[in-house]
C-alpha positions in Angstrom: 98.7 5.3 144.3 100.0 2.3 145.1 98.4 -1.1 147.0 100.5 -3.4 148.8 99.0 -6.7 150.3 100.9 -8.8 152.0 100.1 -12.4 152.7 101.6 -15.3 154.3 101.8 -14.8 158.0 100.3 -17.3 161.4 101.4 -19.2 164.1 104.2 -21.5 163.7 106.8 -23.2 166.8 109.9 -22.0 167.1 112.4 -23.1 164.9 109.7 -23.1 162.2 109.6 -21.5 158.9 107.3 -19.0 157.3 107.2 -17.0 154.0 105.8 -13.9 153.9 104.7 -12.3 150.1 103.5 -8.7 149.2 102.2 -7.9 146.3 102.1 -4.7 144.8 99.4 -3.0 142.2 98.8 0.3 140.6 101.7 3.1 140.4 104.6 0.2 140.6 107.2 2.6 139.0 106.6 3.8 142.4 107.5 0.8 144.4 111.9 0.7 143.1 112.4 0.6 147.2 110.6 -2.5 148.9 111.0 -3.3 152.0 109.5 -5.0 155.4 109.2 -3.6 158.7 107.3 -5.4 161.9 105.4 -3.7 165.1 105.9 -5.9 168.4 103.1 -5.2 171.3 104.0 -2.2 173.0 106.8 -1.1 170.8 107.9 1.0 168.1 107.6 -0.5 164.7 111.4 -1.4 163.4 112.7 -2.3 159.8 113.3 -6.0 159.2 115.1 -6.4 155.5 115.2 -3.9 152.5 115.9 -4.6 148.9 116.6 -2.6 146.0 114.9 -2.5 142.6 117.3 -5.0 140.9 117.7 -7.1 143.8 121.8 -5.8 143.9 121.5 -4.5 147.4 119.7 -5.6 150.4 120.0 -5.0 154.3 118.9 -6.5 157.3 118.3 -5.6 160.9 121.5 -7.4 163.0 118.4 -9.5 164.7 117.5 -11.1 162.0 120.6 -12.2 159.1 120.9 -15.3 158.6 117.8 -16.3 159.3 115.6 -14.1 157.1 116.1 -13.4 153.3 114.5 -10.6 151.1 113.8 -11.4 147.4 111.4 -9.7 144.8 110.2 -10.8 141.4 109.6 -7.1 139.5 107.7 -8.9 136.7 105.2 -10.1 139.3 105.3 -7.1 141.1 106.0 -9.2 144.7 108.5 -9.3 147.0 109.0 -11.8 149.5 110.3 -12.4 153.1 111.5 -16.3 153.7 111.7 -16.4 157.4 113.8 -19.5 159.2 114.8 -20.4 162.3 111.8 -18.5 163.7 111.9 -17.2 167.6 109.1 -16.1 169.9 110.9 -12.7 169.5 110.0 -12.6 166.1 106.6 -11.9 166.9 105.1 -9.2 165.1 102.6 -7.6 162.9 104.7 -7.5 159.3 104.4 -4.8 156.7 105.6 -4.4 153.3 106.4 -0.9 151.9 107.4 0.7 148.7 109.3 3.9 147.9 110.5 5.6 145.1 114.4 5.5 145.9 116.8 4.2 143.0 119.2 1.8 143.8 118.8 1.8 147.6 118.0 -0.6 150.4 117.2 1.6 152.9 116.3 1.3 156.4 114.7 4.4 157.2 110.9 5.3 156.8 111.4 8.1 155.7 112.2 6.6 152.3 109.0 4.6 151.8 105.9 6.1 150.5 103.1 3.0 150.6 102.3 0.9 153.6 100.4 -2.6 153.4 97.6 -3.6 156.3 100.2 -6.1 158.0 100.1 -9.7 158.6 100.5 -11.2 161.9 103.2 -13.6 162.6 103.2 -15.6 165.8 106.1 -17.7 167.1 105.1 -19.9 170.1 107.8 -21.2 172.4 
């Protein structure tokens, strides 16, 4: 099994900046795949940025490059989500998850295995 806890999130103004961490414990060898994903109220939840196990690849949903950046640190088993240019639209429960793939960045949820409890991020206008 694997935990994920993710950390970081509140209520900033738009424009702001928030960083968003999620650390990762037990079966890591598990976790090659990390990626973020966010829930809005009343819709489905949608992948944010994915990054692969070296850090080589990474994608992002059109909404948010540019502003947001992936990065992991495998020797602290944490991966991060540095948020800029914050807008109310951003608004969202955030969750890290980790899957198995090789060498991917994926998009799909299919591909990832472990789910953290979310942290909430609130933009204000």
């Amino acid at each position: 099994q694997v935990q994920l806890v993710e950390s970081g999130g509140g209520l900033v103004q738009a424009g702001g900046s928030l960083r968003l961490s999620c650390v990762a414990s037990g079966r890591t060898f598990s976790t090659n795949t990390m990626g973020w994903f966010r829930q809005a109220p009343g819709k489905e939840r949608e992948f944010v940025a994915a990054i692969s196990w070296r850090g080589g690849r990474t994608d992002y949903v059109d909404s948010v490059k540019g502003r947001f950046t992936i990065s992991r640190d495998n020797a602290k088993n944490t991966v991060w989500l540095q948020m800029n240019s914050l807008k109310p639209e951003d608004t969202a429960v955030y969750y890290c998850a980790a899957g198995p793939l090789l060498g991917g960045a994926p998009a799909a949820e299919r591909y990832y295995d472990y789910w953290g409890q979310g942290t909430q991020v609130t933009v204000s206008s």
